[in-house]
C-alpha positions as CSV (number, residue, x, y, z in Angstrom):
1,X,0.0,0.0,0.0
2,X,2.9,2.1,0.9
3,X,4.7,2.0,-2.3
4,X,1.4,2.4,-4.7
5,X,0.1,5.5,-2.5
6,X,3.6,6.7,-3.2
7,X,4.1,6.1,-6.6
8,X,0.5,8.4,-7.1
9,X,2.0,11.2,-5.2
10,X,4.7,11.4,-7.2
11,X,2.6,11.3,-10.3
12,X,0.4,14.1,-8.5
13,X,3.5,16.3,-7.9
14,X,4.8,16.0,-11.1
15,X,3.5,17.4,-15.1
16,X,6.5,18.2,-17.4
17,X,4.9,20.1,-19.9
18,X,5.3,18.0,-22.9
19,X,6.9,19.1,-25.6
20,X,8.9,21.6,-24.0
21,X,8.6,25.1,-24.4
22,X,12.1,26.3,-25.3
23,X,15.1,24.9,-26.6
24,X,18.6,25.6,-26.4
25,X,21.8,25.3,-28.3
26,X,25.7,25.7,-27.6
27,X,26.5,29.5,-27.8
28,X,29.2,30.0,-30.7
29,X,32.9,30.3,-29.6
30,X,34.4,33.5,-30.0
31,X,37.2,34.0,-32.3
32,X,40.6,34.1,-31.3
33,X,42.5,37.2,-31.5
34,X,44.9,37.6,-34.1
35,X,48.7,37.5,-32.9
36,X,51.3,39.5,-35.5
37,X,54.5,37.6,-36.0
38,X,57.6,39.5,-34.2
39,X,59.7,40.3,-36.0
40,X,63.3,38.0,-36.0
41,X,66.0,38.6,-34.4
42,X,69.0,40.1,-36.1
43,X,71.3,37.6,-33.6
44,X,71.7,34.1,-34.6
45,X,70.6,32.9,-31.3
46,X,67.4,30.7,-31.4
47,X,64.6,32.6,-29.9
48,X,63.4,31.6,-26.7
49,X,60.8,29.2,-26.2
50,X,57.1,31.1,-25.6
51,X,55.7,30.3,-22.4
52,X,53.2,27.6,-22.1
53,X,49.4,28.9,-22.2
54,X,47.0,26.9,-20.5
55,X,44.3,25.2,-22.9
56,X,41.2,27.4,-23.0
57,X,38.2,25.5,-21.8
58,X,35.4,24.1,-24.5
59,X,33.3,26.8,-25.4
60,X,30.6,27.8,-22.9
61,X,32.6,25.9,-20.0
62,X,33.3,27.5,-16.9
63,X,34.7,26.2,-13.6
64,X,32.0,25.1,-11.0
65,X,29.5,26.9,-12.9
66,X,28.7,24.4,-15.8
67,X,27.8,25.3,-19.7
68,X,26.8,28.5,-20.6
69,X,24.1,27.8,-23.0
70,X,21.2,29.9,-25.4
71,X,17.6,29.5,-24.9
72,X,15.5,29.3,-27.9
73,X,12.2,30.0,-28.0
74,X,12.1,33.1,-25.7
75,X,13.2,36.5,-26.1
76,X,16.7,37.2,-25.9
77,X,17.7,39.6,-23.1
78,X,21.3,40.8,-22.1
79,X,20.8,40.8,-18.6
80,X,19.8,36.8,-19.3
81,X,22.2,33.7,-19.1
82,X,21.7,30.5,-19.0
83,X,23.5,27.7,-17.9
84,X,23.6,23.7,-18.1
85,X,24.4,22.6,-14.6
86,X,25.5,18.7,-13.6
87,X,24.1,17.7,-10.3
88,X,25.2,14.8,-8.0
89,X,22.7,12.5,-9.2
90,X,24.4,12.7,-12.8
91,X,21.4,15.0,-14.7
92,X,21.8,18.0,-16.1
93,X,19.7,20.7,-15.1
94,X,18.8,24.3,-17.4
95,X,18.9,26.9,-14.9
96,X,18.3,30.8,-15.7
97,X,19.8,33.9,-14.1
98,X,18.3,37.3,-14.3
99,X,20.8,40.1,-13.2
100,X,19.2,43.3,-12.0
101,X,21.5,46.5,-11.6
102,X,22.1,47.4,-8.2
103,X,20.5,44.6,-6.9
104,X,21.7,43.1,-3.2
105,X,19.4,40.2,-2.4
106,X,19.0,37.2,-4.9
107,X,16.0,35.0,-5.3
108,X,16.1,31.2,-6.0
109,X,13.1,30.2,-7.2
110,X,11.4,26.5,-7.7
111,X,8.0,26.4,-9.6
112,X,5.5,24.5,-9.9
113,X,4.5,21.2,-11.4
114,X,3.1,21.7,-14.4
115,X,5.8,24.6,-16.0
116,X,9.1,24.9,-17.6
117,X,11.6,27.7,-17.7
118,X,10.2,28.6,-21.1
119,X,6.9,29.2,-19.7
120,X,8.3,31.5,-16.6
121,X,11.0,33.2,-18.2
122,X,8.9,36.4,-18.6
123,X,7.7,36.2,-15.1
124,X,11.2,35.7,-13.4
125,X,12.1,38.9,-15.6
126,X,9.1,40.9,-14.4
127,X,10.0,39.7,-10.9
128,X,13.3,40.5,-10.9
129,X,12.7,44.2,-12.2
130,X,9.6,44.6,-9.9
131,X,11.6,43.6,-7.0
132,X,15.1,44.6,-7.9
133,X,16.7,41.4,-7.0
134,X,18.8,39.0,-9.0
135,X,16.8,35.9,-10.0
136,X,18.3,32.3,-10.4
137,X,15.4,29.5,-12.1
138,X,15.8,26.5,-13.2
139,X,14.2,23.2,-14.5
140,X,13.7,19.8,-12.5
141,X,15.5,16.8,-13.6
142,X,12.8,15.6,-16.6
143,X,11.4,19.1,-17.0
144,X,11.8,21.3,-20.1
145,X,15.7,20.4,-21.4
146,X,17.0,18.8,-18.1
147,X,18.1,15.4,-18.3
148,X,16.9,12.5,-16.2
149,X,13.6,11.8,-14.7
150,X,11.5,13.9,-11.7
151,X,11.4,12.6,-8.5
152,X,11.6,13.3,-5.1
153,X,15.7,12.9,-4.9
154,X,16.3,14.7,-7.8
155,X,14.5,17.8,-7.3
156,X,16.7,17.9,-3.8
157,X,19.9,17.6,-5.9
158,X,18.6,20.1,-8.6
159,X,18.4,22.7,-6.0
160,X,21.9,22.1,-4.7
161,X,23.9,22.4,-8.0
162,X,22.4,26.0,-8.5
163,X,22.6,26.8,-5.3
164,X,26.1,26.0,-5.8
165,X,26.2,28.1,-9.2
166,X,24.9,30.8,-7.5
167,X,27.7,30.8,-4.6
168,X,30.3,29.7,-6.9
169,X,29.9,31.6,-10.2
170,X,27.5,34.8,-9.4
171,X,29.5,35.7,-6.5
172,X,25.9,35.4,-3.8
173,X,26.7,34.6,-0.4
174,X,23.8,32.5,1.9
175,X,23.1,35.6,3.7
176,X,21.3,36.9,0.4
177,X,19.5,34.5,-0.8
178,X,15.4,34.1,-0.4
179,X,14.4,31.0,-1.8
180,X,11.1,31.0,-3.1
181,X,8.9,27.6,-3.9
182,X,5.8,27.4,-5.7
183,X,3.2,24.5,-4.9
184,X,5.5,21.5,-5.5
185,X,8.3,23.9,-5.5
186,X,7.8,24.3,-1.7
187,X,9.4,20.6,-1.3
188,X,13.2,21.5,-2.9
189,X,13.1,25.3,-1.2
190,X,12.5,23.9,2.3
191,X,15.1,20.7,1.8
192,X,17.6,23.1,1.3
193,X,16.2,26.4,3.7
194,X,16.5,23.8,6.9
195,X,19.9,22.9,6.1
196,X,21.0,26.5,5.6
197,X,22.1,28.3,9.1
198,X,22.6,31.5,7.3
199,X,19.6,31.9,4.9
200,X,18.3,35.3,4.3
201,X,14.4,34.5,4.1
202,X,12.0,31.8,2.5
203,X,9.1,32.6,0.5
204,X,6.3,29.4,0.2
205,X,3.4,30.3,-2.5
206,X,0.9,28.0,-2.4
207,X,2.9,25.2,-0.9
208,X,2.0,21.8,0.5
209,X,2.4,20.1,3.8
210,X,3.3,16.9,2.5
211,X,2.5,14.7,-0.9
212,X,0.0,12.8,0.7
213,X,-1.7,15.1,2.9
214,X,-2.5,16.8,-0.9
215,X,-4.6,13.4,-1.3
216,X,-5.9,12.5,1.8
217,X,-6.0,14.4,5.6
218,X,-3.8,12.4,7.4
219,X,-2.4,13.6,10.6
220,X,0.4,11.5,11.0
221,X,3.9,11.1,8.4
222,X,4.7,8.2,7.1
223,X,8.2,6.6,5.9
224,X,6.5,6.2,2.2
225,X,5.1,10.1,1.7
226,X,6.8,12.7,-0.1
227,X,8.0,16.0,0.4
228,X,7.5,16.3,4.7
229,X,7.7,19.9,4.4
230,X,5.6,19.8,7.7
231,X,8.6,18.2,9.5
232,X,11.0,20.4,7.6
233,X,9.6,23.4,7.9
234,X,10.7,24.0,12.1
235,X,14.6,23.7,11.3
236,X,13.8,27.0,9.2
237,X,15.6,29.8,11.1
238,X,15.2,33.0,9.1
239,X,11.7,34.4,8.2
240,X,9.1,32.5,6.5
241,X,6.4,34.5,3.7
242,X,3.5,32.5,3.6
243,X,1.4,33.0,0.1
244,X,-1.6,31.3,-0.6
245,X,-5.0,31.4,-1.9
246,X,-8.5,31.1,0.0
247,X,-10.3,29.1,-3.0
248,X,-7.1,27.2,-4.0
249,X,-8.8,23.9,-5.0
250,X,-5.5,21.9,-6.1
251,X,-3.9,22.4,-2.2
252,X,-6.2,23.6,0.8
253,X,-5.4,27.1,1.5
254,X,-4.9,25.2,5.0
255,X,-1.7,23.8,3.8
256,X,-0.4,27.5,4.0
257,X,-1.8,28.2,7.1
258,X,-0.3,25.0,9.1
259,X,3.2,25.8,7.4
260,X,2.8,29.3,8.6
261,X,1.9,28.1,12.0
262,X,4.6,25.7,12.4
263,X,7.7,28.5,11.6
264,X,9.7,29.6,13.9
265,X,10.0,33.0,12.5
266,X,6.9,34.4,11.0
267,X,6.5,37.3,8.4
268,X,3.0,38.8,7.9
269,X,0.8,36.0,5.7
270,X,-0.7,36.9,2.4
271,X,-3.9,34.9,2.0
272,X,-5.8,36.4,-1.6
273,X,-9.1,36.4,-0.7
274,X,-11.0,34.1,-4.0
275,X,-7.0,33.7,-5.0
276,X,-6.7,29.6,-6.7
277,X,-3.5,27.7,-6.9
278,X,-2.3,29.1,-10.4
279,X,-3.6,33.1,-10.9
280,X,-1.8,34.7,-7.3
281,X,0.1,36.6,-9.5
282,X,-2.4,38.6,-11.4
283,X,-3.8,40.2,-7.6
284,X,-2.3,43.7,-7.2
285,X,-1.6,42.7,-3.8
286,X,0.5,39.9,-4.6
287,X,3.5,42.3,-6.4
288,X,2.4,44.9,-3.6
289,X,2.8,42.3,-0.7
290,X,6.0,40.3,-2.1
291,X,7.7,44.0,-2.4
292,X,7.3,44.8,1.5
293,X,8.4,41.6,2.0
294,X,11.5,41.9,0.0
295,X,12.1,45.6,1.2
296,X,12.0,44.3,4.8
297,X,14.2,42.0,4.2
298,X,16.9,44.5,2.4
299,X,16.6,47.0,5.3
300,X,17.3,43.7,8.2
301,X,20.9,43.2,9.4
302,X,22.2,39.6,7.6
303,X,22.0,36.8,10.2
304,X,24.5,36.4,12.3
305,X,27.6,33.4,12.0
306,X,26.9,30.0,13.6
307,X,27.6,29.8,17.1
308,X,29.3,27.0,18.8
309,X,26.2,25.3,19.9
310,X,25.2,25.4,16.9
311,X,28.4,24.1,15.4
312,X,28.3,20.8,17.9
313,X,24.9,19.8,18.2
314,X,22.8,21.0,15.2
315,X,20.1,23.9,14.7
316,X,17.6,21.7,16.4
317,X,19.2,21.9,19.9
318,X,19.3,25.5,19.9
319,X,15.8,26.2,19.4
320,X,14.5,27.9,22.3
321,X,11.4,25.6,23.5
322,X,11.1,26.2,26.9
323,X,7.8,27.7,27.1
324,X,6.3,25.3,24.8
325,X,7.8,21.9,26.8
326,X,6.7,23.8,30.4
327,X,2.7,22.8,29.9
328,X,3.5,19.1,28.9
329,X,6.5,18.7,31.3
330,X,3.7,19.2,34.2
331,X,1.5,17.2,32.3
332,X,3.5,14.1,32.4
333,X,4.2,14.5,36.0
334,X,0.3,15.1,37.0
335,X,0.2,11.4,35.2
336,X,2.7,10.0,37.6
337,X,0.6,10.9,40.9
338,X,-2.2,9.0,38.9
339,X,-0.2,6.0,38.4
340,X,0.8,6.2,42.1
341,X,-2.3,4.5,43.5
342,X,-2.5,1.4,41.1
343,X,1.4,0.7,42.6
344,X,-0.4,1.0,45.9
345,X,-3.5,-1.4,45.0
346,X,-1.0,-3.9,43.9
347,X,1.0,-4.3,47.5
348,X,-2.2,-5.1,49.1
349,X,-2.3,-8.9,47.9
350,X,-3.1,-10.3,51.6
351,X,-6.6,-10.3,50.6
352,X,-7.5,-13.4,48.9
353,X,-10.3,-12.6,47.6
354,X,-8.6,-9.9,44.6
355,X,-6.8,-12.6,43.2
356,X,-9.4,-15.1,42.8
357,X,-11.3,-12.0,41.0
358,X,-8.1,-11.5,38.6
359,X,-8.4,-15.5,38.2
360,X,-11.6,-15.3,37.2
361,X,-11.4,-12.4,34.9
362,X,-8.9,-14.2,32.7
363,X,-12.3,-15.6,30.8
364,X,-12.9,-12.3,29.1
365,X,-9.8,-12.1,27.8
366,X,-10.3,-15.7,26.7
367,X,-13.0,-14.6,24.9
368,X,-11.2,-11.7,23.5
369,X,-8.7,-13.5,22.0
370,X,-11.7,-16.3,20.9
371,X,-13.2,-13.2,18.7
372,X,-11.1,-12.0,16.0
373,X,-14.4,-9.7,14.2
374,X,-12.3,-6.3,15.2
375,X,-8.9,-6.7,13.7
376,X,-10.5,-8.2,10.7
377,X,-12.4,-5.1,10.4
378,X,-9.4,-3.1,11.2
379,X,-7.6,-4.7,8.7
380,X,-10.9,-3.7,6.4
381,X,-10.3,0.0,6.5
382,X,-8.1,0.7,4.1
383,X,-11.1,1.2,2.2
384,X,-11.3,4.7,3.5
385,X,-8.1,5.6,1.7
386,X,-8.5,3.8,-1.9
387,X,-11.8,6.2,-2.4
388,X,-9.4,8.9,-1.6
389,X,-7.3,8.3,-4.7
390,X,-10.3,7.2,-6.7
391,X,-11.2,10.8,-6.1
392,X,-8.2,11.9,-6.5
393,X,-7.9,10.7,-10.5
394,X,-10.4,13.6,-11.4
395,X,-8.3,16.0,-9.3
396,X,-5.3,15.0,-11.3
397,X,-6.9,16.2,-14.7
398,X,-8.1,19.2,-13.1
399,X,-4.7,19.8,-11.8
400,X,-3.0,19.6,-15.3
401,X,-5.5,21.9,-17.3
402,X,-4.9,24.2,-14.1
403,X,-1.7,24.6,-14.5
404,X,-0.9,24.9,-18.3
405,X,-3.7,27.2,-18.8
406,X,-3.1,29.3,-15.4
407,X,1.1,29.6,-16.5
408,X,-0.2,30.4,-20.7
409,X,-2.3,33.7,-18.9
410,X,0.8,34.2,-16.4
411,X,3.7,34.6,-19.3
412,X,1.3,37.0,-21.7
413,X,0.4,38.8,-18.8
414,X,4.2,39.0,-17.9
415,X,5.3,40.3,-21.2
């Protein structure tokens, strides 16, 4: 049951649009400068040998930041590169930068199931002029012209080779980077956000608690779902925008609101009042709200460097939870003095008369054991849950004609 409830979620978090909506191709190498011959000398002395020139890299390569490739398909912009960057897992993921003049902060941003870079490249420019940051997208493994397939793993993986590229060949630091996930994006951003210390902010729109809890309420995680962001999301330690609609039919706007709940440091929610999962964008108050946001940030000292308790025993030990563990700590101890009197009732065995009653209860569970009708019908219920995905095959085709159509009104909106 595990793996086949898994195996949907995956298929629910991800739609590569198919056929891709861009293309790319090898920029061509510039030509080498021309060298004039010196002139020879009038001695008869050979001429010294010329100094050994290191051999320039293949065209487009560059070291730790992958292949600088073209887009095609899109609108060329000068302020636009792209690049072909290898992950850990072997793929090779397209990722875009946008550079904005002036800009300080950077934004690393993970859409959302059913879109390509071709497809957002006019909103990550509108975003980046809008909010005068640097932007840095990029394509799952299995999505637009990355290699490999999507999954869970990958996406993780994906994430870390242009966070790298960001670090490594744009010169960003952690301390300026907001990482911004969209619906399935949310999984990747907060994979990476609660094992970086020095993160400047995190922005979830329309994200999800987990994979399954997108299909069925459950309120406990299990080893087989995908995407825990609702375990993830309390190792976050810089603050947390919350973006999500109130008639969002693809994930309950109450996804948002648990996430929001459950970070440790809280910026002011946006919830778009008849917003769905794929038109946030087109509100005023989205660009209005996500500029504060962004301004707030710019204006905040950076976090500060990792302390030594950090360093030793992880983020999760220095989180202040005093006052939450006060109410349960005097909870468990109010159970001890309950507990007290059944150690007392036991020490009082000179009566006879207990233990022939304790004798003569052993019938009922005799006939407890005799009557195995209850865990048959526990076994039974996993009925409950197959209706759930039965459902759940009409929300899928909803979900894919959302999000093509919604990301088609998005990019001529954006342009």
């Amino acid at each position: 049951m595990g793996a086949v409830t898994s195996t949907v979620a995956a298929r629910f978090a991800f739609f590569p649009p198919s056929p891709p909506s861009y293309g790319f191709e090898q920029p061509a190498p510039l030509p080498a400068p021309a060298t004039p011959e010196p002139p020879a000398p009038a001695t008869s002395k050979p001429p010294p040998p010329a100094p050994a020139t290191p051999k320039p890299p293949p065209a487009g390569e560059e070291k730790g930041g992958g292949a600088v490739v073209e887009l095609t398909g899109v609108p060329r912009r000068v302020n636009v590169e792209a690049r072909r960057l290898r992950t850990k897992r072997g793929t090779e993921v397209v990722a875009m930068h946008v550079r904005q003049a002036g800009a300080k902060l950077t934004l690393l941003y993970s859409h959302g199931n059913a879109a390509d870079l071709g497809q957002m490249y006019e909103l990550f420019v509108e975003l980046s002029a809008h909010l005068n940051v640097n932007l840095m997208g990029y394509d799952y493994s299995g999505y637009g012209q990355s290699t490999g397939k999507p999954s869970e793993q990958n996406t993780y993986s994906d994430i870390e080779a242009v966070y790298r590229c960001l670090i490594e060949t744009y010169g960003a630091s952690e301390d300026n980077i907001i990482l911004y996930g969209q619906s399935v994006g949310s999984g990747p951003t907060l994979d990476l956000a609660s094992r970086l210390t020095r993160l400047r902010a995190v922005v979830l729109h329309s994200p999800i608690l987990s994979g399954l809890r997108v299909m069925y309420p459950v309120k406990h995680t299990y080893w087989f779902d995908i995407y825990k962001n609702i375990d993830k999301i309390p190792l976050v330690r810089c603050p947390v925008l919350v973006i999500h609609g109130t008639a969002d039919e693809v994930v309950d706007c109450s996804h948002g609101r648990s996430l929001w709940e459950l970070a440790e440091v809280k910026y002011e929610p946006l919830w778009i009042k008849g917003g769905n999962h794929c038109n946030l964008e087109l509100y005023p108050e989205y660009i209005k709200h996500l500029k504060k946001f962004v301004g707030a940030i710019e204006k905040s000292p950076p976090p500060p460097p990792i302390d030594e308790c950090m360093e030793s025993s992880g983020p999760s030990d220095c989180t202040p939870a005093e006052p939450e563990c006060t109410a349960d700590s005097r909870k468990s101890t109010d159970c001890r003095d309950k507990a007290r009197p059944s150690i007392d009732q036991r020490q009082s065995t000179d009566r006879r008369d207990k233990p022939r009653g304790s004798t003569d209860r052993r019938d009922k569970t005799r006939k407890s054991v005799d009557h195995p009708e209850k865990p048959r019908a526990s076994v039974d219920q996993p009925d409950r849950p197959r209706k759930s995905i039965d459902r759940f095959g009409g929300m899928m085709k909803s979900v894919r004609l959302c999000n093509i159509d919604c990301f088609k009104v998005t990019a001529t909106s954006g342009s």
